[in-house]
ZAZA-304056 format. One record per residue (C-alpha): residue in one letter; x, y, z. Coordinates in steps of 0.02 Angstrom, whole numbers, padded with zeros to 5 digits, always signed. Each point is the difference from the previous one (the first is absolute). Example, Ala and Ser with C-alpha at 12.3 -4.5 7.8 and 13.67 -1.06 7.14 Angstrom:
// ZAZA-304056
a+00615-00225+00390 s+00069+00172-00033 
//
This chain:
// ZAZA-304056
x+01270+00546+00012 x-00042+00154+00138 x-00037+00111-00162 x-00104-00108-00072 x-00135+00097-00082 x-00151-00118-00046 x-00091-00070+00105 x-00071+00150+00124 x-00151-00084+00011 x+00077-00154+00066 x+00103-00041+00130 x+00024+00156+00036 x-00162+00085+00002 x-00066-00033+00181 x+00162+00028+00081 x+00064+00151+00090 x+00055+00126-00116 x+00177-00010+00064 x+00007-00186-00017 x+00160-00057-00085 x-00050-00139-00138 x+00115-00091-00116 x-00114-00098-00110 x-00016-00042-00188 x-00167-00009-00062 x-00083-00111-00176 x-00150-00020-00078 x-00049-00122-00151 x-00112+00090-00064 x-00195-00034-00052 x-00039-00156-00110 x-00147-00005-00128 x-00100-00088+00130 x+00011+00119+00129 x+00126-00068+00114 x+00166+00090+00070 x+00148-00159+00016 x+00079+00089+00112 x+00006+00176+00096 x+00125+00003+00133 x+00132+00087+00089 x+00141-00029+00121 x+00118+00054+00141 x+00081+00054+00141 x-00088+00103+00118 x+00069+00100+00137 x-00075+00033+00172 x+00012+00145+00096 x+00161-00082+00118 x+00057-00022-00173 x-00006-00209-00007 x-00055-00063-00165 x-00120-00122-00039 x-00049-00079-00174 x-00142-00012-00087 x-00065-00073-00172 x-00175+00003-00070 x-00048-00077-00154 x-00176+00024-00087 x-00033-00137-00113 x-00137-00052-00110 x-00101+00157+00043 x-00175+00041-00096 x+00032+00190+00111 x+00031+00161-00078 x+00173+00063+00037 x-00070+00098+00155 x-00025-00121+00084 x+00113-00125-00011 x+00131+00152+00072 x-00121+00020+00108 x+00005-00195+00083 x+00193+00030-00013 x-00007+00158+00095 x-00122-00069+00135 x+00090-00153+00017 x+00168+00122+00023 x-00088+00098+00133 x-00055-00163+00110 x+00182-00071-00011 x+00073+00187+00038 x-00134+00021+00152 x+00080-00176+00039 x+00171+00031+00040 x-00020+00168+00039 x-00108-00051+00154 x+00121-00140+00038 x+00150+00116+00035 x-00086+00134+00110 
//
């Protein structure tokens, strides 16, 4: 799952450049109503002491564009990185 090549603008996107992410990414797709089921992805993320921590974000029932629901799975990525990256310095 480290060469995992969807998702850049997920998990991953916010993150250090170096960050080591093993994740596996899915998306539903559009319905003729406008709404996403689902746009997710998830992992195993890697701080720089090299402990892992796990994340999962599901985006379900969105009436977003694509954009953005990577977007609230990026930002929500970045706040749980910021997270445990604080709490082992």
């Amino acid at each position: 799952m480290k060469e995992t090549e969807t998702g850049k603008a997920r998990l991953k996107a916010q993150l250090p450049t170096n960050t080591i992410v093993a994740h596996k990414t899915g998306t539903s797709g559009t319905n003729k109503n406008g709404i996403s089921a689902a746009v997710n992805d998830i992992g195993v993320v890697f701080l720089p002491d090299g402990q892992p921590y796990f994340i999962s974000v599901f985006v379900t029932n969105s009436k977003e564009n694509a954009d953005v629901n990577e977007k609230i799975i990026a930002d929500i990525s970045k706040v749980t990185w910021d997270y445990f990256n604080n709490k082992t310095n």
